[in-house]
C-alpha positions as CSV (number, residue, x, y, z in Angstrom):
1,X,25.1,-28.4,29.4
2,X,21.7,-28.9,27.2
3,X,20.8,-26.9,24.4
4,X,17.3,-25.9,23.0
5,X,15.9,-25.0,19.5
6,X,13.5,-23.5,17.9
7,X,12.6,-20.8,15.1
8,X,11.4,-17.5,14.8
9,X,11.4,-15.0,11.9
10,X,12.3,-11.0,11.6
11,X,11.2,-8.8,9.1
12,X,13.3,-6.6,6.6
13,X,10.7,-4.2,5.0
14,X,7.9,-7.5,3.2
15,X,11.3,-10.0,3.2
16,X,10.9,-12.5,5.4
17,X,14.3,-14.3,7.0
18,X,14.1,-17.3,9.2
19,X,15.5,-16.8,12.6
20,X,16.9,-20.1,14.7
21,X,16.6,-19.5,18.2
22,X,19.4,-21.2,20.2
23,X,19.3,-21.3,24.0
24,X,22.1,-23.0,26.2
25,X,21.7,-23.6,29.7
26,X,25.3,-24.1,31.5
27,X,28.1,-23.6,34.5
28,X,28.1,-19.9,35.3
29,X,26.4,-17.1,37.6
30,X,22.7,-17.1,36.7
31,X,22.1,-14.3,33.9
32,X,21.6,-13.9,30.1
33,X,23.5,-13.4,27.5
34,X,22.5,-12.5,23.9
35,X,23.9,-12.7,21.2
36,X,22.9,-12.7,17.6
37,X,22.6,-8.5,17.3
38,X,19.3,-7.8,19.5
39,X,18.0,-4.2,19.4
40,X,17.0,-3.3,23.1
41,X,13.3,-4.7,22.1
42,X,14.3,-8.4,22.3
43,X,17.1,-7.9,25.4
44,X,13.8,-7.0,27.2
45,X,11.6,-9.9,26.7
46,X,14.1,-11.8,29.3
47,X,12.6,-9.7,32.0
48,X,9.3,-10.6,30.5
49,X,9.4,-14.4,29.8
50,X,11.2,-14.8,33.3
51,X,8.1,-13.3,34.7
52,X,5.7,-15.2,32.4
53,X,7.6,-18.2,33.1
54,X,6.9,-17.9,36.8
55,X,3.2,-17.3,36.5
56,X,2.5,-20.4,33.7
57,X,4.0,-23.1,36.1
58,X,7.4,-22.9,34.8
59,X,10.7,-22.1,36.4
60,X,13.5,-19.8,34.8
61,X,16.9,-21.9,35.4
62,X,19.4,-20.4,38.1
63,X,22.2,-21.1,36.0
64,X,24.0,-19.0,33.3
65,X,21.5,-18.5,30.0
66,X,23.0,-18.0,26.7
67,X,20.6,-17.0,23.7
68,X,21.9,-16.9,20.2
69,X,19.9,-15.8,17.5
70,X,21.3,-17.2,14.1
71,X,22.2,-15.9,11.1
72,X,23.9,-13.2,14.0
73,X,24.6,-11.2,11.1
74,X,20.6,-10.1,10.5
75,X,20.0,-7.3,13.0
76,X,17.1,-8.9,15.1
77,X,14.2,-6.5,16.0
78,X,10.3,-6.4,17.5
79,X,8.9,-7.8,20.6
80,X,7.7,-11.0,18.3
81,X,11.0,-13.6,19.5
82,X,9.6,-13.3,23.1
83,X,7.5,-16.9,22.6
84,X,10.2,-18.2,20.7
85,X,12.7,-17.4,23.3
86,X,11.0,-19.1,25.7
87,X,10.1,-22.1,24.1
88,X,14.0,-22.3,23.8
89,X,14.8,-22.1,27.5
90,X,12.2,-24.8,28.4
91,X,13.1,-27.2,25.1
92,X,16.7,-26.8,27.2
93,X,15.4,-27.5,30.5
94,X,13.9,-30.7,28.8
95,X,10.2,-29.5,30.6
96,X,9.0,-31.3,27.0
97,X,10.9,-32.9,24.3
98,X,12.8,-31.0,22.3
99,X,12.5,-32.4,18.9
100,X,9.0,-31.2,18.8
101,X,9.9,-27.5,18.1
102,X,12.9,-27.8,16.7
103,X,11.3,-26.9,13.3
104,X,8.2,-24.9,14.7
105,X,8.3,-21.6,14.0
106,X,7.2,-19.6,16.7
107,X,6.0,-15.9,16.7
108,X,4.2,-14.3,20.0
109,X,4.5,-11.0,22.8
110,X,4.3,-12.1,26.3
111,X,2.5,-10.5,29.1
112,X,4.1,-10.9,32.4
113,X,1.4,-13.3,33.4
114,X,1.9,-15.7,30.6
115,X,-0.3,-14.2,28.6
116,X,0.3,-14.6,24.4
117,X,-0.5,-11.1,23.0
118,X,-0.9,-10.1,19.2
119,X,2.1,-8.3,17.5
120,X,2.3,-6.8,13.9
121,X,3.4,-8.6,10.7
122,X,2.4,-11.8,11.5
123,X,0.9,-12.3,8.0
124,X,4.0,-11.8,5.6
125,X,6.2,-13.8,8.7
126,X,4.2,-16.7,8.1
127,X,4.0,-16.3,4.4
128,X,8.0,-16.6,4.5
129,X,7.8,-19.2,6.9
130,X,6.0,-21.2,4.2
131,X,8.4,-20.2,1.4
132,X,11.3,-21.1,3.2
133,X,10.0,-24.7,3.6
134,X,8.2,-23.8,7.6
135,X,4.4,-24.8,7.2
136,X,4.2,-25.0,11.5
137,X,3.6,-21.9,12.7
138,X,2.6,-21.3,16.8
139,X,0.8,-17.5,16.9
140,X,-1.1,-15.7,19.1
141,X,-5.0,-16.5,19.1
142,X,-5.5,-12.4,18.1
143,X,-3.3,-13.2,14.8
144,X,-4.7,-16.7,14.0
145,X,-7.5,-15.2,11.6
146,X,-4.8,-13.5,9.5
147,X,-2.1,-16.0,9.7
148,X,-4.5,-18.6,8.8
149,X,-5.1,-17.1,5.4
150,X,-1.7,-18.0,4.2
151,X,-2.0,-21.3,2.1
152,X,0.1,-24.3,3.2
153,X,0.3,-23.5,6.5
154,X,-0.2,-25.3,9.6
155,X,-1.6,-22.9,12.5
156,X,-1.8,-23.5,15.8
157,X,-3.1,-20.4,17.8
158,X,-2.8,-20.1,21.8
159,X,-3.5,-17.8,24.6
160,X,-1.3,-18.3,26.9
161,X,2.6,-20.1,27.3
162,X,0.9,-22.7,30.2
163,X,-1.4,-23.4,27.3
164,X,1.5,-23.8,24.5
165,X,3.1,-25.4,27.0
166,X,0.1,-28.4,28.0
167,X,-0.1,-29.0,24.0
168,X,3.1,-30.3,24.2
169,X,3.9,-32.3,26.6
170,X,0.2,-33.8,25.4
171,X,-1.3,-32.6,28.7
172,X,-5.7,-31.9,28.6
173,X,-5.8,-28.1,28.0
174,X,-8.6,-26.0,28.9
175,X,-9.1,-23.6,26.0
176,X,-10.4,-20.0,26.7
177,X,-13.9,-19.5,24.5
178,X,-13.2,-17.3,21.3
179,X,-15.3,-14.5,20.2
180,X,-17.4,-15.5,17.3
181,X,-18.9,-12.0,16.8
182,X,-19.8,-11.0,13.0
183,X,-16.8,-8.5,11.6
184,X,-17.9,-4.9,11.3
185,X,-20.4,-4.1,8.1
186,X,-18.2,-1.5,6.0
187,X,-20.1,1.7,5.2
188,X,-21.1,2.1,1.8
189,X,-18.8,4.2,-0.1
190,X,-19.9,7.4,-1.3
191,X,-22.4,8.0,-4.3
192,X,-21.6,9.7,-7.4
193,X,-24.4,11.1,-8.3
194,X,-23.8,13.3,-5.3
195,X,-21.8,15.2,-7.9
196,X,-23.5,18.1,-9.7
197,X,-22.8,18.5,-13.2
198,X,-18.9,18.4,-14.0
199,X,-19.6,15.7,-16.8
200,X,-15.9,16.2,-18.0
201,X,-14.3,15.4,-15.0
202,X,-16.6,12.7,-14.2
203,X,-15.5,11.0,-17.2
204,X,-11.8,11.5,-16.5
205,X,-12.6,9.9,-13.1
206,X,-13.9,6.6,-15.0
207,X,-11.4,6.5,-17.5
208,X,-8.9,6.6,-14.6
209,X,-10.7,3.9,-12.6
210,X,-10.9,1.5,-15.7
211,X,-6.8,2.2,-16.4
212,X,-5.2,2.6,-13.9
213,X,-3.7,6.0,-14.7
214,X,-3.0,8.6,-12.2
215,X,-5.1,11.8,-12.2
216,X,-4.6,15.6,-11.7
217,X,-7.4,17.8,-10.9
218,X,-7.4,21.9,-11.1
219,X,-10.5,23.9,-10.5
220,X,-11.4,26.5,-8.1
221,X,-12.1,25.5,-4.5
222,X,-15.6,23.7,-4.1
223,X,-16.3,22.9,-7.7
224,X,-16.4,19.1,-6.7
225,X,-12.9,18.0,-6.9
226,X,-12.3,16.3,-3.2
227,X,-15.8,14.9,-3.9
228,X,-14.7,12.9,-7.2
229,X,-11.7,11.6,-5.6
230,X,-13.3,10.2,-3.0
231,X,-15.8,9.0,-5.5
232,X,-13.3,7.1,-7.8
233,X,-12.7,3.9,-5.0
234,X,-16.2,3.1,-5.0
235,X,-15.5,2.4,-8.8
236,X,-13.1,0.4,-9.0
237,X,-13.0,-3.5,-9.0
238,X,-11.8,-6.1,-5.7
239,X,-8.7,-6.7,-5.3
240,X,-7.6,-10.3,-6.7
241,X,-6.4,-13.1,-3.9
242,X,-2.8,-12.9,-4.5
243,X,-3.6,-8.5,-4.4
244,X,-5.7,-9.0,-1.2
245,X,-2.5,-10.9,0.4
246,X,0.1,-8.3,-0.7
247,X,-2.1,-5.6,0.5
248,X,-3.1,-7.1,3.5
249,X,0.5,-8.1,4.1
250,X,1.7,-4.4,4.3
251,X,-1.3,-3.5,6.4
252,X,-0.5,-6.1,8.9
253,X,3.3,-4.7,9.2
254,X,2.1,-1.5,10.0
255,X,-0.2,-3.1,12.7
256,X,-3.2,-1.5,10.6
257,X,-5.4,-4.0,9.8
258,X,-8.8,-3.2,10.2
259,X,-10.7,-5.0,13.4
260,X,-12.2,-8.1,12.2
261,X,-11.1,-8.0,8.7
262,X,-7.7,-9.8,9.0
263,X,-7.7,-9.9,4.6
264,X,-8.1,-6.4,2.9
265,X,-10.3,-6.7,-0.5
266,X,-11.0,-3.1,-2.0
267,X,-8.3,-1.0,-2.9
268,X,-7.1,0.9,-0.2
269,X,-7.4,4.7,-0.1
270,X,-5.4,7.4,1.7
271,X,-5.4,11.3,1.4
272,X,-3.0,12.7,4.0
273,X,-3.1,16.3,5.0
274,X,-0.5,18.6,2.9
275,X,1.6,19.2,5.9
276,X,3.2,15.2,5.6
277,X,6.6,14.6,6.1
278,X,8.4,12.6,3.5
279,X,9.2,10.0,5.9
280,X,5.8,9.5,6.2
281,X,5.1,9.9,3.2
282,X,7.3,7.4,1.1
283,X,8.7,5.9,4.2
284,X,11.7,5.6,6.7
285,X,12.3,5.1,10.3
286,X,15.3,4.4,13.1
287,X,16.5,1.1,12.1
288,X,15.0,-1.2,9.9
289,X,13.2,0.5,7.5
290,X,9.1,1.3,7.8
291,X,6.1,1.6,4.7
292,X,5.0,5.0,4.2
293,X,1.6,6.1,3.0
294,X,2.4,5.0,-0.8
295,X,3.0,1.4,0.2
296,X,0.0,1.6,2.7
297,X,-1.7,2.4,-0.7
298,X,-0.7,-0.1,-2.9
299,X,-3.1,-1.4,-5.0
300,X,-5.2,1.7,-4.2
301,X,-5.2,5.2,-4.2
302,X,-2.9,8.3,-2.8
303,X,-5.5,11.2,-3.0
304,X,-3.0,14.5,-2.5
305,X,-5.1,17.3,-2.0
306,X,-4.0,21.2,-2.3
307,X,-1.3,19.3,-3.9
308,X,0.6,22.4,-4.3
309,X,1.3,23.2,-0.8
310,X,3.2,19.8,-0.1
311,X,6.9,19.7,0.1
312,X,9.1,20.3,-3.3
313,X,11.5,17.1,-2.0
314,X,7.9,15.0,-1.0
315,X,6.5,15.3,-4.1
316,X,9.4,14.8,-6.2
317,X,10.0,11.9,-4.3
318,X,7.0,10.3,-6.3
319,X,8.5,10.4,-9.2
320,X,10.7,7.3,-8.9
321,X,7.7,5.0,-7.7
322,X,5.4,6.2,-9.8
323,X,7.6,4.5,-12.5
324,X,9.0,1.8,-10.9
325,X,5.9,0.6,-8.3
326,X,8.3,0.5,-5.5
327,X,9.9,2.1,-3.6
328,X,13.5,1.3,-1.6
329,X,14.3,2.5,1.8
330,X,18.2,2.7,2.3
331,X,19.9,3.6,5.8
332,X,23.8,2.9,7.1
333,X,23.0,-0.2,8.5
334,X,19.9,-1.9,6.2
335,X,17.5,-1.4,3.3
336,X,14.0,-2.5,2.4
337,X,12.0,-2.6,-0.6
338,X,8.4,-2.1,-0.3
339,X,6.2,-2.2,-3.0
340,X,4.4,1.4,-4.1
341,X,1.9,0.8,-7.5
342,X,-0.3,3.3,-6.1
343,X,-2.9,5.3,-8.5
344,X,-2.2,9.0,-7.7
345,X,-4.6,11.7,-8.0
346,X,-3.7,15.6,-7.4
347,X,-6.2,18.2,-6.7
348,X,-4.6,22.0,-7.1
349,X,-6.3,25.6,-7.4
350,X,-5.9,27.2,-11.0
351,X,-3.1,29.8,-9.2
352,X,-2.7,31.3,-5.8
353,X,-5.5,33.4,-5.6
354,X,-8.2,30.3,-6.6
355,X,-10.0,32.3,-8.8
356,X,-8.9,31.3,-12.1
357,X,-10.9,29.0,-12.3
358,X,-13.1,30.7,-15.6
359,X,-10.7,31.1,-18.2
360,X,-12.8,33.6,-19.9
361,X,-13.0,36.2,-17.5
362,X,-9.6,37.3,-16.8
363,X,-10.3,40.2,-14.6
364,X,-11.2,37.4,-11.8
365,X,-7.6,36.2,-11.3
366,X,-5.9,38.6,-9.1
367,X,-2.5,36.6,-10.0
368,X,0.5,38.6,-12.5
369,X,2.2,36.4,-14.9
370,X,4.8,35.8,-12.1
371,X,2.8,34.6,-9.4
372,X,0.8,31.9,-11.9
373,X,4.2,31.0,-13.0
374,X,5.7,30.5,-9.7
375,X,2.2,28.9,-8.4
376,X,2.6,26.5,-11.1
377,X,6.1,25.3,-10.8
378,X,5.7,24.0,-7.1
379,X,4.3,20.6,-9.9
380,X,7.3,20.2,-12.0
381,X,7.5,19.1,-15.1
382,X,9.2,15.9,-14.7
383,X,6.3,14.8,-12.1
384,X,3.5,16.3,-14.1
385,X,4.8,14.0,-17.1
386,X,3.7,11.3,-15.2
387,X,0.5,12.1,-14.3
388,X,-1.4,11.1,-17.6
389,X,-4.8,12.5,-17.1
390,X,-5.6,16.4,-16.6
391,X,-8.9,17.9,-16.1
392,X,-10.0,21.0,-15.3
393,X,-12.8,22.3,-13.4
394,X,-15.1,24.8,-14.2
395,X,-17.1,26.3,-11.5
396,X,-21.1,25.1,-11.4
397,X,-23.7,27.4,-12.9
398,X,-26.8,28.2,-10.8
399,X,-29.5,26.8,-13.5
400,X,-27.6,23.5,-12.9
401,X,-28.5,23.5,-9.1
402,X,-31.5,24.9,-9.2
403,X,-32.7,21.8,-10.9
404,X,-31.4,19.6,-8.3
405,X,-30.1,17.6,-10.9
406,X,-28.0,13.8,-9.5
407,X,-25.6,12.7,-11.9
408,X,-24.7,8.9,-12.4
409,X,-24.8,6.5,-9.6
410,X,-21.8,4.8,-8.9
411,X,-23.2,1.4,-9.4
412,X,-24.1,2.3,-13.3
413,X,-20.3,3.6,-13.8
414,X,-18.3,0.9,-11.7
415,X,-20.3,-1.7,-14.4
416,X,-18.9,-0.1,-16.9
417,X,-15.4,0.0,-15.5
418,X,-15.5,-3.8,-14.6
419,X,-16.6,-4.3,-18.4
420,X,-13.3,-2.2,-19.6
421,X,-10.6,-4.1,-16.8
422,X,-12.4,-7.5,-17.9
423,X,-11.2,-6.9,-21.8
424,X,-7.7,-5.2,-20.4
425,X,-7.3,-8.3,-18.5
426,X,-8.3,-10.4,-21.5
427,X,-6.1,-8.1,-23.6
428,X,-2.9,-8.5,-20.7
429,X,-3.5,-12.4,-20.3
430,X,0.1,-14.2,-19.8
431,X,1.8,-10.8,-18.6
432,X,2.9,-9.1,-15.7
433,X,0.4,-6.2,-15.9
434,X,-3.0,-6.1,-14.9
435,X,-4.1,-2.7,-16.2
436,X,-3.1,-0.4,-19.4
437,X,-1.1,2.0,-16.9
438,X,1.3,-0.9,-15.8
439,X,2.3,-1.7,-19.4
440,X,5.8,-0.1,-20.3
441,X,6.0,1.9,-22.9
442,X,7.7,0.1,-26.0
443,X,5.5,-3.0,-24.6
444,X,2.7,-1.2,-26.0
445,X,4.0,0.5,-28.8
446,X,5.5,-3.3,-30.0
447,X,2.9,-5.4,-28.7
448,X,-0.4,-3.6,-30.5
449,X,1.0,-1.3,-32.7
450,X,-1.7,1.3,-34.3
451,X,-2.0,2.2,-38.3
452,X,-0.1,5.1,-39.2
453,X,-3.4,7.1,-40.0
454,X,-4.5,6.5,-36.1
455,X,-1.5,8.0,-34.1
456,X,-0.7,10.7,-37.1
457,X,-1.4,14.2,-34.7
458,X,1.3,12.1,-32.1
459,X,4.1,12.3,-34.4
460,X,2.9,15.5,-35.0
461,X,3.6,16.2,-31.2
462,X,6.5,15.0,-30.9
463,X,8.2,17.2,-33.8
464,X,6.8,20.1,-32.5
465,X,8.2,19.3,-28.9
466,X,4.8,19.2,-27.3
467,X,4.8,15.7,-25.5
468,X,7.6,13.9,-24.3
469,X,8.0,9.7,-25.6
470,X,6.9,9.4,-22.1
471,X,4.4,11.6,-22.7
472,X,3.0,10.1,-25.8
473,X,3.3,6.3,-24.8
474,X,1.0,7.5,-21.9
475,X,-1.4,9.0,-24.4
476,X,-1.3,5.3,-26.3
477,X,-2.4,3.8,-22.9
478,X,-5.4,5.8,-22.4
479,X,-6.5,5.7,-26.0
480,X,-6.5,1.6,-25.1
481,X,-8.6,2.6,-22.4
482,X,-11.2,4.6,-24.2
483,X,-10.8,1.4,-26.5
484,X,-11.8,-0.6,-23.6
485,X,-14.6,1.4,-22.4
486,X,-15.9,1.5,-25.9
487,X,-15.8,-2.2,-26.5
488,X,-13.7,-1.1,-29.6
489,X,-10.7,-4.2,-30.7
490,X,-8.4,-1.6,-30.5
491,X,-8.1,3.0,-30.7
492,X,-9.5,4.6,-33.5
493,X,-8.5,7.8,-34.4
494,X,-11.1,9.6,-31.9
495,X,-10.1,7.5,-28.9
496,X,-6.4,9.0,-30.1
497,X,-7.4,12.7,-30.2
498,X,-9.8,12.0,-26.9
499,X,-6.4,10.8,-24.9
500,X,-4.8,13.9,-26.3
501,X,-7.1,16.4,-25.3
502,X,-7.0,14.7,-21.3
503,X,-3.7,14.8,-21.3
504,X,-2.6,18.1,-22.4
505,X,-5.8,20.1,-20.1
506,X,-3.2,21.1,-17.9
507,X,-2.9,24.1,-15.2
508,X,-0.5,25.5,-18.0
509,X,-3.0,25.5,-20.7
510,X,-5.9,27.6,-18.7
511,X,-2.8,30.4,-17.6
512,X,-1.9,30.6,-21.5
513,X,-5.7,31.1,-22.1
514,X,-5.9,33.6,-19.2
515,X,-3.0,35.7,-20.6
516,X,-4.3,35.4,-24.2
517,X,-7.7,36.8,-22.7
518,X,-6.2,39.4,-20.5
């Protein structure tokens, strides 16, 4: 009997666990056996790496084959052991020695000619690989620009097994000729000063982008509110190294790395049609758990538009990573945690009808009290006292466009934005949170406490039952925000009644001044 070893890894939402590949070649009727819990995925790469085998020069042994894949207690999944069961089988067979991949980690799809083909997650598999104490890693040459981003690590990319095969038993290989070609040049992002008039929500727009706080938009339809959110990514700043990873990591999972760009820098954006499941939306899947589209946009942006007419239970089910900044996947047999700090922005008509939009003319919302009331519950209260900026829309007078008149580019805001993170980030040095948003809220009531004089009207609306303590430590983040925009030290009382006033425009203020105007 002889006995070969090497090492793979499988994936449990972003958690990485080290996989030893065990393959024993002794008495018996030729056949396989697995053990180890395979899902039907990895049984079939036997049918694959015999055939691969076969056409690299290699033989599959006639005898009986026994495959363990250890800890046997980890559900193994993917078509990513396919390499690494091989390698096992010809370690046994002694066709090189085995000592030479007995602590090689090896990740890798095989055609049925031998070939080595990309698979998905390669970059947060080798970045566990590393953190277990792995640096070696064998990929396929399609993964080798993202794998060799991780730090530590020792890549070696191939094309096919016969080549994999040549390296080791330190035979001349002939290396196919890699594609040098320049990645793809990323179109500009669109301008702001494509947006007419609609000063006040342009400024909500940057004070988002320099905090980090998540948005909500009302207005009548084409009043410019799809434009400003996709507007706002163009504003803010790169991703750091250790964000780009994360990001990238998630990406890379999901197999949706862009061509080219194997490391992700801006903040990702993603605006999905109102019609998204929740699965898709927060996440889910058969199995082992999969990202949704609020992981996808970690570190970026979830743009919801016609907010409203998504799902009651997929847009509560926000509300627990919009605190928490991720989000955890249970089913019967596994769970994953994936992170979820997302900036969310809503975009919603004023009430069914979309016409109430001008709160001084009444007569042009078609809407009774019950329908504006029923319109406006499909945002509940509990999610909406997590959104901390409101702005409403107001519909464009005709002397504005006859003029023609561009507002400001993007360029001249996203300076200003940098300027505000760069004294946040000065401000946040030595903890966890990189923007005003992320800091809890008796962090920043404790931390950089204001005079009395300055947050007087808060404790004002708080014994009137206006504003939750949610609601007013999110009002103490933003006035740090207008702070930071300001290049104030700290909120004076204007930057406190300024916060105020953009977080209490609300859908529920302009149907109170509809039904005082009716």
């Amino acid at each position: 009997m002889s006995l070969g070893r090497t090492l793979c890894v499988v994936m449990a939402g972003l958690e990485a666990h080290i996989v030893t590949v065990e393959a024993d070649i002794g008495d018996g009727l030729p056949g396989m056996i697995w053990t180890g819990l395979p899902d039907a995925m990895v049984r079939e790469s036997a049918n694959r790496v015999k055939s691969a085998m076969g056409h690299s020069g290699e033989h599959w042994p006639a005898r009986k084959v026994t495959v363990a894949l250890l800890p046997a207690s980890v559900r193994k999944t993917g078509s990513g052991f396919d390499l690494a069961v091989a390698i096992a089988v010809l370690a046994a067979q002694r066709s090189f020695e085995p000592s030479l991949v007995r602590d090689v980690v090896m990740i890798g799809e095989l055609g049925l000619d031998g070939r080595l083909c990309g698979v998905t997650g390669v970059l947060p598999a080798v970045i566990g690989a590393v953190r277990a104490g792995y640096s070696r890693v064998v990929v396929p040459r399609a993964n080798a620009p993202e794998a060799r981003l991780v730090p530590g690590a020792a890549i070696q990319a191939v094309g096919t097994l016969a080549e994999l095969c040549a390296i080791l038993r330190g035979d001349p290989v002939d290396v196919e000729p890699v594609d040098l070609a320049a990645p793809p040049v990323a179109a500009p992002p669109p301008d702001l000063a494509d947006v007419v008039g609609q000063s006040a929500a342009r400024h909500a727009i940057e004070v988002a982008a320099a905090g980090g706080h998540h948005l909500l938009m009302t207005g009548p339809p084409g009043v410019g509110k799809t434009m400003l959110a996709e507007r706002l990514p163009g504003i803010l700043p790169d991703l750091t190294d250790g964000e780009a990873l994360e990001v990238s990591s998630i990406h890379s999972l999901m197999g949706r790395l862009p061509a080219g760009q194997p490391l992700i820098t801006r903040p990702p954006f993603y605006a999905p049609h109102h019609s998204a499941t929740l699965a898709s939306l927060v996440g889910g899947g058969i199995g082992l758990p999969r990202p949704g589209l609020i992981s996808l946009a970690h570190r970026g942006l979830l743009f919801l538009d016609e907010a409203v007419e998504f799902g009651t239970k997929t847009l509560e089910a926000l509300r627990q990573p919009l605190e928490s900044g991720e989000v955890t996947i249970t089913r019967a047999s596994s769970a994953a945690t994936f992170p979820a700090r997302f900036q969310l922005v809503l975009a919603a008509n004023p009430c069914a009808c979309a016409r109430g939009g001008r709160v001084t003319d009444a007569a042009s919302c078609r809407c009774s009290s019950s329908q504006l009331r029923q319109y406006q519950n499909k945002l509940s209260g509990p999610l909406l006292d997590r959104i901390d900026l409101r702005t409403r829309f107001e519909p464009i007078s005709r002397a504005i466009l006859d003029v023609n008149a561009r507002g400001e580019a993007t360029a001249a805001v996203r300076e200003r934005v940098m300027a505000a993170r760069e004294r946040a980030s000065w401000r946040l040095e030595g903890t966890p949170w990189t923007t005003n948003a992320q800091v809890p809220g008796p962090e920043i009531r404790s931390r950089w406490p204001l005079q009395g004089h300055v947050v007087a009207e808060l404790q004002l609306d708080m014994d009137r039952g206006k504003a939750s303590n949610r609601g007013i430590d999110r009002i103490l983040k933003i006035s740090w925000t207008l702070a930071d925009l300001g290049g104030r030290g700290e909120p004076n009382r204007d930057d406190v009644e300024l916060a105020r006033h953009l977080r209490f425009t609300s859908p529920e203020d302009a149907a109170a001044e509809l039904r005082r105007s009716a």
